[in-house]
PLY file of the C-alpha trace (Angstrom):
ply
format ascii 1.0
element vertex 249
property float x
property float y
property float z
element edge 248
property int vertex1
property int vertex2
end_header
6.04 -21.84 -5.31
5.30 -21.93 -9.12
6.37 -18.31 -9.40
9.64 -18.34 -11.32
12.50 -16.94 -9.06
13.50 -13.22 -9.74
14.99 -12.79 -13.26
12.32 -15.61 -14.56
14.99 -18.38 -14.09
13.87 -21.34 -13.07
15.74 -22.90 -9.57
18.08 -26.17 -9.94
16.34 -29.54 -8.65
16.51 -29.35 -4.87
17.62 -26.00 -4.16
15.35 -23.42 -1.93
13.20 -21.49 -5.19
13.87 -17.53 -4.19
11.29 -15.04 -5.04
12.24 -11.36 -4.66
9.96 -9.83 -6.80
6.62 -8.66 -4.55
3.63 -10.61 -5.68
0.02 -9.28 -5.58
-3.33 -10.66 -7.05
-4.66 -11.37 -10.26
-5.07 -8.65 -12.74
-7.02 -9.32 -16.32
-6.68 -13.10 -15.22
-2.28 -12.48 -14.61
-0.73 -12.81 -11.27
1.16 -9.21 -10.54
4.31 -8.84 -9.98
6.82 -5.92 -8.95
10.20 -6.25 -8.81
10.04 -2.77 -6.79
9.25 -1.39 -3.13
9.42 1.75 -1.37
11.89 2.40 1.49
10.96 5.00 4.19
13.38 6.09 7.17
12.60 8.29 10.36
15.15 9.78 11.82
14.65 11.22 15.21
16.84 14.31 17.17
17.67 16.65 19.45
18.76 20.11 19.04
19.79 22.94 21.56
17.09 24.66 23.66
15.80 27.53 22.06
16.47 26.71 18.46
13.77 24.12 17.77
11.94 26.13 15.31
14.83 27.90 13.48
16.45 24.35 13.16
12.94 22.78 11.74
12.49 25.66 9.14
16.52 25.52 7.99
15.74 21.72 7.37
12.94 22.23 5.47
14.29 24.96 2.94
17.07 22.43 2.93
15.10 19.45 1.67
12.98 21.65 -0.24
15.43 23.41 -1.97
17.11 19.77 -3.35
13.79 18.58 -3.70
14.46 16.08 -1.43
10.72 14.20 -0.34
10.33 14.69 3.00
7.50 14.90 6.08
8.71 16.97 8.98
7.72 16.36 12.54
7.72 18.22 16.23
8.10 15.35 18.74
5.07 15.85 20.88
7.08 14.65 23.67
10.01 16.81 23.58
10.38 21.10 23.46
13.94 20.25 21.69
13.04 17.17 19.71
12.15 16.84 15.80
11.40 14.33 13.85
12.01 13.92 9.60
10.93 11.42 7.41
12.01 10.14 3.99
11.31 7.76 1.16
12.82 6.38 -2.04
12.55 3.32 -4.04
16.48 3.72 -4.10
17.95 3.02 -0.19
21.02 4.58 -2.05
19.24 8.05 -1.76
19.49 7.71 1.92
23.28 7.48 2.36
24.19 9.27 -0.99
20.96 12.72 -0.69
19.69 12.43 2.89
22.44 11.68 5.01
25.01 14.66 4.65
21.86 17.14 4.58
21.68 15.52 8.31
24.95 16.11 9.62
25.06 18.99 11.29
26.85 19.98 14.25
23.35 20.98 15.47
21.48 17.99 15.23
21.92 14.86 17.72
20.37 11.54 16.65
18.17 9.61 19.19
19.75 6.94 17.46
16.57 4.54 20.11
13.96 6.19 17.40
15.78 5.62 14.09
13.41 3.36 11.89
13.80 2.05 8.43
11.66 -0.42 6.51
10.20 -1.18 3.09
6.88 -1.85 1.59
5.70 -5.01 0.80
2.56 -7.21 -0.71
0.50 -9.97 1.12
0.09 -11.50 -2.07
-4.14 -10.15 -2.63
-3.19 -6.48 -3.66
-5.80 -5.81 -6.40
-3.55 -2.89 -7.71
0.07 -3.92 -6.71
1.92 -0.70 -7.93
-0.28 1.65 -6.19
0.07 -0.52 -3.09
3.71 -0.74 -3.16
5.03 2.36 -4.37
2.50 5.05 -3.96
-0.53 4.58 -1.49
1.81 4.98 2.15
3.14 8.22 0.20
-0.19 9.63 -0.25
-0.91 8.38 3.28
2.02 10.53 4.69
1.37 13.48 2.91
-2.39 13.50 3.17
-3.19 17.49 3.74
-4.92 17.39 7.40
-3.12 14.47 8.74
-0.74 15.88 10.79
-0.54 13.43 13.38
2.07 10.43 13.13
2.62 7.52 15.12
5.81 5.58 14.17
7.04 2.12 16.22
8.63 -1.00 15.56
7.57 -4.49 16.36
9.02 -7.94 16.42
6.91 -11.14 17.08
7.65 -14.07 18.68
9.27 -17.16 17.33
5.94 -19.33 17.78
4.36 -17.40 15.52
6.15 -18.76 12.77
6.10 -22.05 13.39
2.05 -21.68 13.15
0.60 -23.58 9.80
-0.07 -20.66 7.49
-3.94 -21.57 7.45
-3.86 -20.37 11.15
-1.37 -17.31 10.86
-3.65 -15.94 7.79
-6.49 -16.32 10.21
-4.86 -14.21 13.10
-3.56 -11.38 10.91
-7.37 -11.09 9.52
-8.58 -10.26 12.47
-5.41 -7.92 12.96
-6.39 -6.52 9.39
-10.17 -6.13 10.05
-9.51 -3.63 12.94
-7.19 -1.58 10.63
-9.19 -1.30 7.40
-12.34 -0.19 10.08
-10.49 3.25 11.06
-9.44 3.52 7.36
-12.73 3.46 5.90
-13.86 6.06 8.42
-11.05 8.06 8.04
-10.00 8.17 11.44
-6.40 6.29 11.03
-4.36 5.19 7.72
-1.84 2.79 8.56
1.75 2.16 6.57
2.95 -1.20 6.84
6.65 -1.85 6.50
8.98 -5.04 6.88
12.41 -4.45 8.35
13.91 -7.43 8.66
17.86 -7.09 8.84
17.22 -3.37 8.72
17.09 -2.85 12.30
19.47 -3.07 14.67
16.96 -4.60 17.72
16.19 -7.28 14.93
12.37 -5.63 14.54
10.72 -6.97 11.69
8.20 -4.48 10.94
7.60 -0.78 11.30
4.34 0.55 11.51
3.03 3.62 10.75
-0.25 5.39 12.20
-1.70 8.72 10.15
-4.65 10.69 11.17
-6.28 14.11 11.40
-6.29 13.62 15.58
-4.00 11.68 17.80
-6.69 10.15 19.92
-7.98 7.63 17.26
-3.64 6.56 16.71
-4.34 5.76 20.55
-7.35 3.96 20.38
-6.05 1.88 17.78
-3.40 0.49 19.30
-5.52 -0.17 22.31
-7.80 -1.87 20.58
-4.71 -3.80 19.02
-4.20 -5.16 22.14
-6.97 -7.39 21.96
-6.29 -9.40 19.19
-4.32 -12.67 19.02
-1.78 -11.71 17.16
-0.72 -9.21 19.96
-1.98 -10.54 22.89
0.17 -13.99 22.31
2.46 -13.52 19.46
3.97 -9.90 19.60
7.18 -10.33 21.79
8.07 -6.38 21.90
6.47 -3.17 20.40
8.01 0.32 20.56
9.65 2.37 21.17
7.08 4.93 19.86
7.35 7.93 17.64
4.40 10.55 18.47
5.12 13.52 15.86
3.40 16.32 14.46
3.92 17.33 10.50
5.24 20.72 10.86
6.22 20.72 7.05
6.29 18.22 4.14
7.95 18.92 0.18
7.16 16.32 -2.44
0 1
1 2
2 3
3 4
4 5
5 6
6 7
7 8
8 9
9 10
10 11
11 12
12 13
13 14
14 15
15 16
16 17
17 18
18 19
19 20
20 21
21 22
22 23
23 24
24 25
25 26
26 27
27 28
28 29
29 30
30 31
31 32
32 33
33 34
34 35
35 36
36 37
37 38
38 39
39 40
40 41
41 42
42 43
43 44
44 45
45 46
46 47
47 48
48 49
49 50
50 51
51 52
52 53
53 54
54 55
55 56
56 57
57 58
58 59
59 60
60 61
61 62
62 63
63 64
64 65
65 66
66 67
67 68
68 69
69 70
70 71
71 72
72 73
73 74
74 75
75 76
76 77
77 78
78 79
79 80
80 81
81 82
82 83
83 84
84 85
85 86
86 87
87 88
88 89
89 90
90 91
91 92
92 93
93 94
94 95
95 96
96 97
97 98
98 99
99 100
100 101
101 102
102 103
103 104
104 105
105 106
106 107
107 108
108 109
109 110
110 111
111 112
112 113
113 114
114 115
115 116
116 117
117 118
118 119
119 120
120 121
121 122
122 123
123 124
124 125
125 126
126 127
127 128
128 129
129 130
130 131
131 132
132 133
133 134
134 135
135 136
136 137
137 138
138 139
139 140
140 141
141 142
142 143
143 144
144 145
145 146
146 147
147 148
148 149
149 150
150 151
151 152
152 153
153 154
154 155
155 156
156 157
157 158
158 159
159 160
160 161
161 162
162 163
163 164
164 165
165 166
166 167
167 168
168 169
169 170
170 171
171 172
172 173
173 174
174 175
175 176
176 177
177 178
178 179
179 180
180 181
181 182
182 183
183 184
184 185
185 186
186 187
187 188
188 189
189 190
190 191
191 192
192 193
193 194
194 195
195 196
196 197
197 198
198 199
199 200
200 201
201 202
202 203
203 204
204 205
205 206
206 207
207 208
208 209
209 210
210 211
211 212
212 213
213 214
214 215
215 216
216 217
217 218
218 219
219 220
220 221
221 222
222 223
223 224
224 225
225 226
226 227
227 228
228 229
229 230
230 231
231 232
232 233
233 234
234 235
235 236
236 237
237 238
238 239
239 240
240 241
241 242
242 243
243 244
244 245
245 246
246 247
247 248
């Protein structure tokens, strides 16, 4: 890698070079570089029968009320089940802001459903900022795009030990699909890596936004098809089907 490591040291002769920093393309002839990402976590839970709507519109004064970011979700599975999201480029804001707004006496984490993840670049991002720390906010707080789709996914070991002419080739096709219901507006997707963030050992979270739920669905069925999930995926799920009740910036 010619990139310097993090810090702009260079690495000792024979040691592995590091590079933390995210990496995107070139920009008035420079390669980009952020030494920054964005950190969402979805927490899922129950609360007593009866009280689902009192206990979604305490959270959201809550959140609102320490301007805490949030996007606020009705499980679409569950009477008694809500679902809250939350970001920072700080995972300290989690444990020191989010958490004790969470604990309540009320509230009992599907802790099956918890997800947490960062952004990250693929290396071609023609505005690497905007990519990493604001375009899956704008994404999750679109006005009109109530319906989410949260899962993990992990893939197989023989994926990676594919030449990285071939794997670039495979997620293309994975990419293709994506950017097809993004530029007709039918599904935004938020990418996220999570590895050593989850405890199933997931490496990615993905996230699927869009004015109605069938197009989330035909996505992922059309998913299906491709290589990368047809022979590399080893587990997806389990899934997150939510519907923004509130949101505060």
């Amino acid at each position: 890698m010619s990139e310097p490591t993090s810090g702009g040291a260079p690495s000792a002769p024979g040691l592995l070079e590091i590079e933390l920093r995210e990496l995107g393309g070139k920009k008035n002839g420079e390669r980009q570089v952020l030494d920054r990402r964005m950190f969402f976590q979805l927490f899922v839970f129950d609360v007593a029968q009866g009280t689902t709507k009192s206990t979604r519109d305490s959270l959201a004064s809550a959140f609102c009320e320490k301007k805490v970011p949030f996007v606020l979700y009705q499980d679409a599975t569950s009477p008694t089940a809500i679902g809250i999201l939350v970001w920072s480029d700080d995972p300290a804001h989690f444990v020191d802001a989010v958490l004790p707004m969470l604990d309540r006496a009320e509230l009992i984490q599907r802790r099956e459903y918890t997800m947490l993840g960062r952004t990250y670049a693929i290396g071609h991002e023609p505005d690497l900022e905007h990519a990493i720390l604001h375009r899956s906010i704008e994404y999750v707080q679109k006005p009109g795009y109530d319906w989410h789709v949260w899962y993990p996914l992990r893939r197989n070991g023989a994926f990676e030990q594919l030449d990285g002419h071939t794997q670039s080739t495979i997620l293309r096709e994975h990419a293709s699909i994506g950017m097809a219901y993004g530029r007709t507006g039918h599904a935004h997707d938020v990418r996220l890596a999570c590895h050593g963030l989850d405890a199933n050992d997931n490496e990615f979270v993905i996230g699927l936004i869009g004015k109605e739920l069938h197009p989330l669905s035909h996505i992922v069925q059309t998913m299906r098809h491709t290589k990368q999930t047809s022979e590399y995926i080893a587990k997806m799920g389990p899934f997150f089907v939510g519907r923004v009740m509130a949101r505060g910036e």
